[in-house]
ZALO-952361 format. One record per atom (N, C-alpha, C): residue number from 0; residue in one letter; atom name; x, y, z. Coordinates in nm, 4 decimals, m for minus. Example, Ala and Ser with C-alpha at 12.3 -4.5 7.8 and 13.67 -1.06 7.14 Angstrom:
2
node resi:0	resn:a	name:N	east:1.3190	north:m0.5690	up:0.7800
node resi:0	resn:a	name:CA	east:1.2300	north:m0.4500	up:0.7800
node resi:0	resn:a	name:C	east:1.3200	north:m0.3300	up:0.7800
node resi:1	resn:s	name:N	east:1.2850	north:m0.2250	up:0.7080
node resi:1	resn:s	name:CA	east:1.3670	north:m0.1060	up:0.7140
node resi:1	resn:s	name:C	east:1.2900	north:0.0030	up:0.7870
***
This chain:
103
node resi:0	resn:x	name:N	east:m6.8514	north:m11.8481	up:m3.3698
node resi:0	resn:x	name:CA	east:m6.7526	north:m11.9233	up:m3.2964
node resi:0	resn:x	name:C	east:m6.6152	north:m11.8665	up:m3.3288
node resi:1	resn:x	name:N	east:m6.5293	north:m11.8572	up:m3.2208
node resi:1	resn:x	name:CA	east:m6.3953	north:m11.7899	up:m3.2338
node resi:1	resn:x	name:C	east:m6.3166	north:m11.9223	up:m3.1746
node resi:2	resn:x	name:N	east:m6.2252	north:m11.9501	up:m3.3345
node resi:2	resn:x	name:CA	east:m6.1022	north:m12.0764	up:m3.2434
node resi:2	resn:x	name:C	east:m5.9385	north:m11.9654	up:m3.2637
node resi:3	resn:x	name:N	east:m5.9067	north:m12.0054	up:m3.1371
node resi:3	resn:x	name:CA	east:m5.7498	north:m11.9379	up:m3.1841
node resi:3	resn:x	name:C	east:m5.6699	north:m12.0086	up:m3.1259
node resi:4	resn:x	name:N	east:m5.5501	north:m12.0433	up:m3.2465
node resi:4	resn:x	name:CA	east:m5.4320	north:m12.1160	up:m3.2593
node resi:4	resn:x	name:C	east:m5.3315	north:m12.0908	up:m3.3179
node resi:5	resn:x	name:N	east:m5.2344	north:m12.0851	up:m3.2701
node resi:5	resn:x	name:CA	east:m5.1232	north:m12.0598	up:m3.3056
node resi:5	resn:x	name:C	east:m5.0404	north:m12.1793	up:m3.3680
node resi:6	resn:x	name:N	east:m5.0035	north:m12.1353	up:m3.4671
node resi:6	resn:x	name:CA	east:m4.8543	north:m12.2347	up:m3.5807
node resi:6	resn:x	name:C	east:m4.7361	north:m12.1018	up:m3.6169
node resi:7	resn:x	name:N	east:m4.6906	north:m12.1809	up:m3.6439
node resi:7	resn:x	name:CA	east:m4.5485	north:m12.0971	up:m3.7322
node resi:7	resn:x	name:C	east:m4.5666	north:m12.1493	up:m3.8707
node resi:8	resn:x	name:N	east:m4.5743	north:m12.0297	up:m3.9621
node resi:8	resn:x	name:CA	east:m4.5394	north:m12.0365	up:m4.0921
node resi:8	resn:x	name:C	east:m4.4406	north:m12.1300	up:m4.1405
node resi:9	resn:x	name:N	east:m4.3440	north:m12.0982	up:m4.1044
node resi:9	resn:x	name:CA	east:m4.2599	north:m12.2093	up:m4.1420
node resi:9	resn:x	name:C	east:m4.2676	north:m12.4000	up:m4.1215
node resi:10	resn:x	name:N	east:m4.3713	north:m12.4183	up:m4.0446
node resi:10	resn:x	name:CA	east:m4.4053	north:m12.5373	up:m4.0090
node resi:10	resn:x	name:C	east:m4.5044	north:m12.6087	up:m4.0859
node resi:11	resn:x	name:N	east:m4.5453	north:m12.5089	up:m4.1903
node resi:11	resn:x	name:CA	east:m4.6546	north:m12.4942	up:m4.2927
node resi:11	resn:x	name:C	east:m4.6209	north:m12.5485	up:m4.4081
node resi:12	resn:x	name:N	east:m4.6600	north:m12.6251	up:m4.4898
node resi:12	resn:x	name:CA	east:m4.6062	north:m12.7223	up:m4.5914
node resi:12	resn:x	name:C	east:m4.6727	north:m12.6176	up:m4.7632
node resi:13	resn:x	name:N	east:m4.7860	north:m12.6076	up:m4.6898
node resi:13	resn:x	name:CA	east:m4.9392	north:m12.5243	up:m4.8466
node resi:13	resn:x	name:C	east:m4.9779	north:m12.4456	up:m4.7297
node resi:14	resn:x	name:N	east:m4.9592	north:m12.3226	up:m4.6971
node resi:14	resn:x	name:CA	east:m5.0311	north:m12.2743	up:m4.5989
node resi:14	resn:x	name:C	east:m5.2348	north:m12.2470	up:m4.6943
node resi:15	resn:x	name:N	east:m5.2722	north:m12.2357	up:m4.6342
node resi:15	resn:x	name:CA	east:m5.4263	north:m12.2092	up:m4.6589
node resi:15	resn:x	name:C	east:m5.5132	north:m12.1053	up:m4.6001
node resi:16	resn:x	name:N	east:m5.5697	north:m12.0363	up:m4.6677
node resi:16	resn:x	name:CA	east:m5.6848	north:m11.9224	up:m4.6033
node resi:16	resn:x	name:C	east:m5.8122	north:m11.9434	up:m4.7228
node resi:17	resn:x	name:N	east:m5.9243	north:m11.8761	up:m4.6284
node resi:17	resn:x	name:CA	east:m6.0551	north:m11.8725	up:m4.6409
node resi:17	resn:x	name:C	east:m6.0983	north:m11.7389	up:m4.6802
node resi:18	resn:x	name:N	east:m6.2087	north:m11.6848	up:m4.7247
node resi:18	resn:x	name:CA	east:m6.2707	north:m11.5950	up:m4.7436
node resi:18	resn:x	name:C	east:m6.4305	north:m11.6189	up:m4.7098
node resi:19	resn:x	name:N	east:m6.4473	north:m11.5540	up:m4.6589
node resi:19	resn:x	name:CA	east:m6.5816	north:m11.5940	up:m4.5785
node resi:19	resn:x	name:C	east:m6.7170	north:m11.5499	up:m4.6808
node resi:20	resn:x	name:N	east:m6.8267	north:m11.5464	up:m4.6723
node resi:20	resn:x	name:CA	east:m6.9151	north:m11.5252	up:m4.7940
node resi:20	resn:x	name:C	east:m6.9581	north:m11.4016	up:m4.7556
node resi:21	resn:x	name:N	east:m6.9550	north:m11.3419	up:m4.6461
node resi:21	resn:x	name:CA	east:m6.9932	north:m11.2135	up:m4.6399
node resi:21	resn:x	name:C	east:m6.8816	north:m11.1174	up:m4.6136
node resi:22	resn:x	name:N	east:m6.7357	north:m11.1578	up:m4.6561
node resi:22	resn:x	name:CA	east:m6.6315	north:m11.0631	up:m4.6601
node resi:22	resn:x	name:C	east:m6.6128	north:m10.9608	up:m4.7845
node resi:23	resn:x	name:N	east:m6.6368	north:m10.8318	up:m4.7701
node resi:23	resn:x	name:CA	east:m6.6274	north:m10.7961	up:m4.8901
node resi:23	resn:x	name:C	east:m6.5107	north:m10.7212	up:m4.9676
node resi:24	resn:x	name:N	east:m6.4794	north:m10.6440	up:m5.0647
node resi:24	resn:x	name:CA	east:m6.3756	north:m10.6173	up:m5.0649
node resi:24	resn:x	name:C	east:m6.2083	north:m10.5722	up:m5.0526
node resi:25	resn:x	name:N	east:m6.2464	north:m10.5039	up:m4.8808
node resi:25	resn:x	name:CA	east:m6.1242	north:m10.5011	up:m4.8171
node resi:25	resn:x	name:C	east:m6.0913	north:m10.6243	up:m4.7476
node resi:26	resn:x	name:N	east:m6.1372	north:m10.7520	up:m4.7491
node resi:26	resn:x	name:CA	east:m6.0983	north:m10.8229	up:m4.7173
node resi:26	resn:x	name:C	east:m5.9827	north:m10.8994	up:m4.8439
node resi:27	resn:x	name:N	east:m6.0193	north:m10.8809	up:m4.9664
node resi:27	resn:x	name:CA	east:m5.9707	north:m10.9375	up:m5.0493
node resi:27	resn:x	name:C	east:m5.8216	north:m10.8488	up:m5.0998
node resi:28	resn:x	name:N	east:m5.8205	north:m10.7414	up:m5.0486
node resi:28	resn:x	name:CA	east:m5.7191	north:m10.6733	up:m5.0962
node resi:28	resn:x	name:C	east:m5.5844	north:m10.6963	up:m4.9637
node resi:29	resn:x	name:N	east:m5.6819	north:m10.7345	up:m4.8358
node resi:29	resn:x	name:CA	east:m5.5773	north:m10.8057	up:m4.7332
node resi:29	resn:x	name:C	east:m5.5322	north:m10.8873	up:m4.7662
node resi:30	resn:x	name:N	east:m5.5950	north:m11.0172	up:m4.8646
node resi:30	resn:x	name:CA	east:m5.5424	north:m11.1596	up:m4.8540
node resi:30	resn:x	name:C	east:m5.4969	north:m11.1463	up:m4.9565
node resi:31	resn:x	name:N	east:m5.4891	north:m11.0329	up:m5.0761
node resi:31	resn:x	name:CA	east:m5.3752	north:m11.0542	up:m5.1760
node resi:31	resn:x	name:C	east:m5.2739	north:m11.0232	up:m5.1211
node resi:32	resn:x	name:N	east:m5.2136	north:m10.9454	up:m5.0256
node resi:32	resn:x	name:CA	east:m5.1402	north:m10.8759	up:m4.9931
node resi:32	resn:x	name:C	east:m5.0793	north:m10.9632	up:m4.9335
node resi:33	resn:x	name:N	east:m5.0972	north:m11.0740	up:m4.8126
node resi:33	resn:x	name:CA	east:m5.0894	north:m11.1290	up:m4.7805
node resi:33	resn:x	name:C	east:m5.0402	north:m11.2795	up:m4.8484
node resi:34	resn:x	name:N	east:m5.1229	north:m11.2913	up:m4.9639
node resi:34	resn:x	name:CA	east:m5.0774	north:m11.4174	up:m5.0225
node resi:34	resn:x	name:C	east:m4.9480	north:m11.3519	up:m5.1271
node resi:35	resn:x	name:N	east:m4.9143	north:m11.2438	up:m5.1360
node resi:35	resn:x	name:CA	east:m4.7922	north:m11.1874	up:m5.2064
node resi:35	resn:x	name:C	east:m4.6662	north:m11.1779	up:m5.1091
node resi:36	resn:x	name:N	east:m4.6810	north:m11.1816	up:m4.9790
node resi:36	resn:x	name:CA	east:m4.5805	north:m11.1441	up:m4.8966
node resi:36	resn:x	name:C	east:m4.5677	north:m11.3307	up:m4.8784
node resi:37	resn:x	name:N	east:m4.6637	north:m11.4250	up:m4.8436
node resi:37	resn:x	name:CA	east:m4.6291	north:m11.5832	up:m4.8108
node resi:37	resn:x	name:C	east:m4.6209	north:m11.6245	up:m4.9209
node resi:38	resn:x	name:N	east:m4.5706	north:m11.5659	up:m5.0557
node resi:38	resn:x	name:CA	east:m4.5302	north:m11.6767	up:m5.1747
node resi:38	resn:x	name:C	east:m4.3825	north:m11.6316	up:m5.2153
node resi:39	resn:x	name:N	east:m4.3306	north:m11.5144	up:m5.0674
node resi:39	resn:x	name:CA	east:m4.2237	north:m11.4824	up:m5.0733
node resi:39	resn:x	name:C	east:m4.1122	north:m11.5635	up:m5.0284
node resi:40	resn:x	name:N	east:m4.1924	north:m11.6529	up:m4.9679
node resi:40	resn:x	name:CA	east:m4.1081	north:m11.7767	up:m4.8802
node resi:40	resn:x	name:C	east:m4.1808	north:m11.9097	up:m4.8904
node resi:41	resn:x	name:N	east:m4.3015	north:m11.8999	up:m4.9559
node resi:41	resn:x	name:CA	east:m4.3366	north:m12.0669	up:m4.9641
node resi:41	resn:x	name:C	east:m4.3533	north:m12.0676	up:m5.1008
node resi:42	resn:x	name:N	east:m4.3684	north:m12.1873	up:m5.1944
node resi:42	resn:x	name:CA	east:m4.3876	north:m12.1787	up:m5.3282
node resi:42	resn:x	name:C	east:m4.5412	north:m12.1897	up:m5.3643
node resi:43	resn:x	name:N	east:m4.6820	north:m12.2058	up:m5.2466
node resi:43	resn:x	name:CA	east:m4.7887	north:m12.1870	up:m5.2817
node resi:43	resn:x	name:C	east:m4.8856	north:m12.1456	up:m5.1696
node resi:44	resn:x	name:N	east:m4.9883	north:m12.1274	up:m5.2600
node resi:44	resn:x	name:CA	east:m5.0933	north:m12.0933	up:m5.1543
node resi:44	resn:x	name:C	east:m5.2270	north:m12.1990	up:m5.1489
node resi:45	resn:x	name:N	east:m5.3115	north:m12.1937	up:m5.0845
node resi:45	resn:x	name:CA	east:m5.4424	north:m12.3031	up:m5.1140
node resi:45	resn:x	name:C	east:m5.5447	north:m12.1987	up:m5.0448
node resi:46	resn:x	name:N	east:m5.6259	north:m12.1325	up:m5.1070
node resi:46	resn:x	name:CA	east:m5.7762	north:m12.0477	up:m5.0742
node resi:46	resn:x	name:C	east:m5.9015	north:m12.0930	up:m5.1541
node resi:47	resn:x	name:N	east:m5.9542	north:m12.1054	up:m5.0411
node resi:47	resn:x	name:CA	east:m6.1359	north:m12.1679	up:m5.0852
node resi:47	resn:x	name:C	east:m6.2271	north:m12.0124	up:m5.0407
node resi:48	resn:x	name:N	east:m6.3023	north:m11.9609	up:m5.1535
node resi:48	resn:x	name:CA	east:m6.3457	north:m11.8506	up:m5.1409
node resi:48	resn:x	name:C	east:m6.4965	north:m11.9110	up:m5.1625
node resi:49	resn:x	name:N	east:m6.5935	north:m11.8540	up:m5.0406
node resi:49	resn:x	name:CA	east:m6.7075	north:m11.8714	up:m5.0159
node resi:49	resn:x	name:C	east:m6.7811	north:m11.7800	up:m4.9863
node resi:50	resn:x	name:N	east:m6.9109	north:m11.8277	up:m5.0715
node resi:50	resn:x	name:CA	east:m7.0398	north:m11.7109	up:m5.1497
node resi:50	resn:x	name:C	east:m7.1544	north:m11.7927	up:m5.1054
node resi:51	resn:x	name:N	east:m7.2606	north:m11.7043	up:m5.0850
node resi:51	resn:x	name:CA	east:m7.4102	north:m11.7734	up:m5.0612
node resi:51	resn:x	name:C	east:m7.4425	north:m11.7433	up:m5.2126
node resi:52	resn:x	name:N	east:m7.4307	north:m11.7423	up:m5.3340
node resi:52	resn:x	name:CA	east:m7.4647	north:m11.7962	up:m5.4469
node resi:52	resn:x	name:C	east:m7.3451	north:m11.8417	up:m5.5335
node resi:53	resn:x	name:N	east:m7.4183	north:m11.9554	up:m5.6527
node resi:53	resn:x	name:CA	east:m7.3140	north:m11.9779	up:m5.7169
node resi:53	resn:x	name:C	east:m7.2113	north:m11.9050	up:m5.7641
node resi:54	resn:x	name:N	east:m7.2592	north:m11.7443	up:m5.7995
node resi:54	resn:x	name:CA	east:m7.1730	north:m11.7413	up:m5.8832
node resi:54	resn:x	name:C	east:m7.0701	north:m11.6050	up:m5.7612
node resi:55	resn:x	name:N	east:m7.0901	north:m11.6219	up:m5.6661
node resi:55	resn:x	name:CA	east:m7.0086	north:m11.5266	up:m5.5944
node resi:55	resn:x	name:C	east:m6.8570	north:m11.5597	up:m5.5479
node resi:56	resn:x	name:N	east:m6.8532	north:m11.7133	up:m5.5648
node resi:56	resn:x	name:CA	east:m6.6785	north:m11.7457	up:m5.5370
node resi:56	resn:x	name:C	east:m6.6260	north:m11.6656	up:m5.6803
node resi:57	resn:x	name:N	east:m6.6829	north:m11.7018	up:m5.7701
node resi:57	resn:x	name:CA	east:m6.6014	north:m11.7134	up:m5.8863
node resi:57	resn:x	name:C	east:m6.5387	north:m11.5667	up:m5.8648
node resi:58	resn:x	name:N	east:m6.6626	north:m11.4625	up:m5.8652
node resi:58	resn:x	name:CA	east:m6.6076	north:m11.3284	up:m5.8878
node resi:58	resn:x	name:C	east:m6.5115	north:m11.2809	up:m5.7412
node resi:59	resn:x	name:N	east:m6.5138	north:m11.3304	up:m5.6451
node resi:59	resn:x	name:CA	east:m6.4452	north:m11.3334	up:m5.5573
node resi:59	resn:x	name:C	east:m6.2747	north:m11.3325	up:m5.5812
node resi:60	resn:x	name:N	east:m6.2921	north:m11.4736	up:m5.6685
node resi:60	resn:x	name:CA	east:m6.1726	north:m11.5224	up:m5.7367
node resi:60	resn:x	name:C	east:m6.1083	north:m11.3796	up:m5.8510
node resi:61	resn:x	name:N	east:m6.2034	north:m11.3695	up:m5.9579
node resi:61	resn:x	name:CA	east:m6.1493	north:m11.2614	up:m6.0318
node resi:61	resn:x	name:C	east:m6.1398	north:m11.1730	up:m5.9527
node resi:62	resn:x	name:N	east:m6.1687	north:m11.0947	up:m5.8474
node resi:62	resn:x	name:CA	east:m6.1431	north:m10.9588	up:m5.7641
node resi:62	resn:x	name:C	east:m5.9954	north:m10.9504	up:m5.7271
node resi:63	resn:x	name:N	east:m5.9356	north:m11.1024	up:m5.6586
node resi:63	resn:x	name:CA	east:m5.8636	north:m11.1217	up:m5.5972
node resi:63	resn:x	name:C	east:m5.7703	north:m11.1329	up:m5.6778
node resi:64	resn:x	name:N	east:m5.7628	north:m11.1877	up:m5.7733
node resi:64	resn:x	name:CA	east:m5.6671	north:m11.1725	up:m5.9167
node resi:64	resn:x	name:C	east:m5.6146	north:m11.0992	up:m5.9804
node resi:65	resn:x	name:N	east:m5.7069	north:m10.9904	up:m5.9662
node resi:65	resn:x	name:CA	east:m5.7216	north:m10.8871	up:m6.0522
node resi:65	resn:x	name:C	east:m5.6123	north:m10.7478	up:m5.9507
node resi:66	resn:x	name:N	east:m5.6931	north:m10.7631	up:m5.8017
node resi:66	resn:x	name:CA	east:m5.5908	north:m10.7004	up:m5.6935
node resi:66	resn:x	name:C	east:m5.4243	north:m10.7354	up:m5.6682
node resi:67	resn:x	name:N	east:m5.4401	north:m10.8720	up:m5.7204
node resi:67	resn:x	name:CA	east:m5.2462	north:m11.0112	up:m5.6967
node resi:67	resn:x	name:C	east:m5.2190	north:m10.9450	up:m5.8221
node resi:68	resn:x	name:N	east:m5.2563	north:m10.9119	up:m5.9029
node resi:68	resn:x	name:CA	east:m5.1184	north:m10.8988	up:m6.0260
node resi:68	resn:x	name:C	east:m5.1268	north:m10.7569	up:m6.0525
node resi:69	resn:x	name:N	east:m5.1734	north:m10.6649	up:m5.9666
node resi:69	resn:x	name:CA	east:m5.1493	north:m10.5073	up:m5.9534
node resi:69	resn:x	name:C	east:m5.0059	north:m10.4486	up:m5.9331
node resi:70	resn:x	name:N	east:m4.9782	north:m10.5530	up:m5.7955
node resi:70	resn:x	name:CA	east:m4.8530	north:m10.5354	up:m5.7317
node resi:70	resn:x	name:C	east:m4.7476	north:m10.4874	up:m5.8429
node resi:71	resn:x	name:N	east:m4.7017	north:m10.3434	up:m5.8485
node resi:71	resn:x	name:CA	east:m4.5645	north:m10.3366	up:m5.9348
node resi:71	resn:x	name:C	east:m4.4163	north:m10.4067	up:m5.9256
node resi:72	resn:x	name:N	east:m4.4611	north:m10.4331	up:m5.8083
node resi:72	resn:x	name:CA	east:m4.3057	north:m10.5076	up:m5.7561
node resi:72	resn:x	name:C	east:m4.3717	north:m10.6852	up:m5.7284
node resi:73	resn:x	name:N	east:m4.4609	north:m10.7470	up:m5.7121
node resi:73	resn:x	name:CA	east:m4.5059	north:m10.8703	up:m5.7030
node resi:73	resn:x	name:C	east:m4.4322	north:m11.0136	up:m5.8070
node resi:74	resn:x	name:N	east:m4.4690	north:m11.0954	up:m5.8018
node resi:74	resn:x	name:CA	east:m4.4531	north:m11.1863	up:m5.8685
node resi:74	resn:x	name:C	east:m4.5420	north:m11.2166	up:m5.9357
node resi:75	resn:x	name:N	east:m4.5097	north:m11.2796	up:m6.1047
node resi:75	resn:x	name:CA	east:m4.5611	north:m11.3243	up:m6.2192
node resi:75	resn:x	name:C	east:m4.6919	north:m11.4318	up:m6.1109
node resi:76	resn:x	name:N	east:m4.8074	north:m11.4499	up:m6.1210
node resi:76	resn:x	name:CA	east:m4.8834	north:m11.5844	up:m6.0109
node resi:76	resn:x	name:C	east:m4.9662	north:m11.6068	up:m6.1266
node resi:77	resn:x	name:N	east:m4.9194	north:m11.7971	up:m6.0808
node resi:77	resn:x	name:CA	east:m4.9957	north:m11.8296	up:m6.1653
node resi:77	resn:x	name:C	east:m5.1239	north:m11.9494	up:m6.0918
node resi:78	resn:x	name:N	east:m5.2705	north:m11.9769	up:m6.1224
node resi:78	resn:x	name:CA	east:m5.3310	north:m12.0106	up:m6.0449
node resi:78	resn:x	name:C	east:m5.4125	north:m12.1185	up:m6.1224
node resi:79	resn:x	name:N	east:m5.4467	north:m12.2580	up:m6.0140
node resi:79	resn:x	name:CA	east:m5.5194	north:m12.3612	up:m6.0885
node resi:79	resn:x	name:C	east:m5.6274	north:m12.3926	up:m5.9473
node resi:80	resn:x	name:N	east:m5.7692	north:m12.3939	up:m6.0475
node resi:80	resn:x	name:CA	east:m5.8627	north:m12.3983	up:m6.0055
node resi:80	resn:x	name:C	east:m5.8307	north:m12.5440	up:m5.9142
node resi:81	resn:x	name:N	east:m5.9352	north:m12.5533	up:m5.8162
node resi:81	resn:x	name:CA	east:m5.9295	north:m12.7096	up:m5.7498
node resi:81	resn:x	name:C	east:m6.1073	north:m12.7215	up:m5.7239
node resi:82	resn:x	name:N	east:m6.1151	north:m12.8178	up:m5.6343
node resi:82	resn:x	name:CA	east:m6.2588	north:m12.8296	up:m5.6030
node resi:82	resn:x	name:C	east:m6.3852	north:m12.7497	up:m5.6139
node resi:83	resn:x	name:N	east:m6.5043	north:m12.7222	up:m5.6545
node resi:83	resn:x	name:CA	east:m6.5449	north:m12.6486	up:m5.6340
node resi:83	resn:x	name:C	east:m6.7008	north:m12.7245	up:m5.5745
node resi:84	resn:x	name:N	east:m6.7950	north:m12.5977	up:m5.5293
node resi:84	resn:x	name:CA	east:m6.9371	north:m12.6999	up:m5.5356
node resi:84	resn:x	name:C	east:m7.0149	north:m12.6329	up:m5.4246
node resi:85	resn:x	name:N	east:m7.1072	north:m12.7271	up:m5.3558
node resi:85	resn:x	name:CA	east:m7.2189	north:m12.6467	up:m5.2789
node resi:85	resn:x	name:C	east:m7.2156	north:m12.7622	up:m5.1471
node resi:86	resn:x	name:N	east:m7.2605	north:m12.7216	up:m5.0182
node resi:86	resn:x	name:CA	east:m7.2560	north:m12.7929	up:m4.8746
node resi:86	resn:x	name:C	east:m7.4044	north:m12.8240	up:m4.9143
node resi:87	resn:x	name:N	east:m7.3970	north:m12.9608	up:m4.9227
node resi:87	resn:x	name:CA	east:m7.5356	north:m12.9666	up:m4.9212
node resi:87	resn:x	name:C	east:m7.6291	north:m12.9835	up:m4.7973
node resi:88	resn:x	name:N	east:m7.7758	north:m12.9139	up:m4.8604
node resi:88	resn:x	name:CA	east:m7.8388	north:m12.8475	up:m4.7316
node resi:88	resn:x	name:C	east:m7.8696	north:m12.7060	up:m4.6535
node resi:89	resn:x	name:N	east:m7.7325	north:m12.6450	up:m4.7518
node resi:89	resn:x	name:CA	east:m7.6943	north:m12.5270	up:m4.7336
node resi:89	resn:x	name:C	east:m7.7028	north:m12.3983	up:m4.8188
node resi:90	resn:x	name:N	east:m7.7077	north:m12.2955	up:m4.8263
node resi:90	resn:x	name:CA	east:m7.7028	north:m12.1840	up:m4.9208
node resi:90	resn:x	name:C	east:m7.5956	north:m12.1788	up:m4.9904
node resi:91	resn:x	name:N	east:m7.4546	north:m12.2372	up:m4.9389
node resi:91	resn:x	name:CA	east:m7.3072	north:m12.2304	up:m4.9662
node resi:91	resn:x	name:C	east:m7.2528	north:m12.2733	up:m5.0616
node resi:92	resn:x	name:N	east:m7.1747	north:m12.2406	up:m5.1067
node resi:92	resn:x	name:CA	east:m7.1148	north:m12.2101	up:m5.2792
node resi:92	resn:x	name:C	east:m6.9635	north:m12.2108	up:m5.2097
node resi:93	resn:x	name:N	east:m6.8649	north:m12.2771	up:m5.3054
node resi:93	resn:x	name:CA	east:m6.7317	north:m12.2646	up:m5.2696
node resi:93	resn:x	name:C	east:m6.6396	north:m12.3147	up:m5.3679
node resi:94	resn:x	name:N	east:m6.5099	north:m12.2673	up:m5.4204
node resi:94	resn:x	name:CA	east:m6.4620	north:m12.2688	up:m5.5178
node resi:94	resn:x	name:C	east:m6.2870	north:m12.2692	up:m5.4153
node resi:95	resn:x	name:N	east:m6.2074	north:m12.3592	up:m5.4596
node resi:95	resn:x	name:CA	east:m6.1052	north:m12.3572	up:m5.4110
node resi:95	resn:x	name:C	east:m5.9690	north:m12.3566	up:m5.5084
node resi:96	resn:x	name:N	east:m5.8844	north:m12.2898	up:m5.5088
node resi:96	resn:x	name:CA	east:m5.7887	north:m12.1798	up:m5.5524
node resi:96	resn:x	name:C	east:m5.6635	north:m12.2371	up:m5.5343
node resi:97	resn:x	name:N	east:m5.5427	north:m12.2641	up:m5.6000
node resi:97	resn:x	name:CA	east:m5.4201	north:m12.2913	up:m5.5683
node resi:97	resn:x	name:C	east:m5.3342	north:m12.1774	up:m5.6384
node resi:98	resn:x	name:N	east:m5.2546	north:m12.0739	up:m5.5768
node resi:98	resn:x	name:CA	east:m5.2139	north:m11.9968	up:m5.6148
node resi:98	resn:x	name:C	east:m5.0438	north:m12.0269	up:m5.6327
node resi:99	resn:x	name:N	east:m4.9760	north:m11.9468	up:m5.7021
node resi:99	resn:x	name:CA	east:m4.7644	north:m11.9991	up:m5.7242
node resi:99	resn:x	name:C	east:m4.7293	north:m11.9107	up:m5.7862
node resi:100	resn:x	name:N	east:m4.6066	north:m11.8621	up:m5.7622
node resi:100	resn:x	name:CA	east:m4.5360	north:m11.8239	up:m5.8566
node resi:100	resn:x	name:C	east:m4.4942	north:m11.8602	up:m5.9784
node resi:101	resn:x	name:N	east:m4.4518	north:m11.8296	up:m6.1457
node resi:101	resn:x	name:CA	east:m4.4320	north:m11.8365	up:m6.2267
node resi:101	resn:x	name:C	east:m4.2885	north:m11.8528	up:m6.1890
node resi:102	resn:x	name:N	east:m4.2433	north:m12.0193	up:m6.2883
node resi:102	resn:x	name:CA	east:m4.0981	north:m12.0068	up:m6.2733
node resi:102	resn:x	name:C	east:m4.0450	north:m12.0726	up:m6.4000
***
């Protein structure tokens, strides 16, 4: 299913993105990139990274961490875990992420 909608960033309070369970690493080096350029103007981020096993958000999470504080020119980020858990019924695993700058 394809939904498309348009907002303005700026109308955005926590903007939020996803990682899908079969996105693999160039996806994660987009959404650091991405969550480094929108913490240039908002003070956070909110990403729920999703794995068909338990333990694939997590490392999802360290990949993506590990890519956010590469940046030589980036900001200090600092990050607190939120929800995590499984759709029940489902294969799905999901771990959700609040990302910020250090101030």
């Amino acid at each position: 299913m394809r939904l498309e909608y348009g907002f303005e960033l700026a109308d955005c309070e926590t903007p939020r993105f996803a990682v899908e369970a079969v996105e693999g690493i160039g996806k994660l080096f987009t959404l650091a990139t991405l969550v480094l350029n929108v913490l240039a103007s908002k003070g956070q981020v909110e990403i729920v990274f999703h794995g068909l096993n338990p333990d694939d958000p997590g490392r999802k999470i360290r990949a993506f961490q590990d890519i956010a504080c590469s940046s030589p020119s980036g900001p200090e980020l600092e990050y607190t875990p939120g929800t995590s858990g499984s759709v029940p019924g489902s294969s799905s695993y999901y771990q959700w992420l609040t990302v910020y700058t250090s101030s």
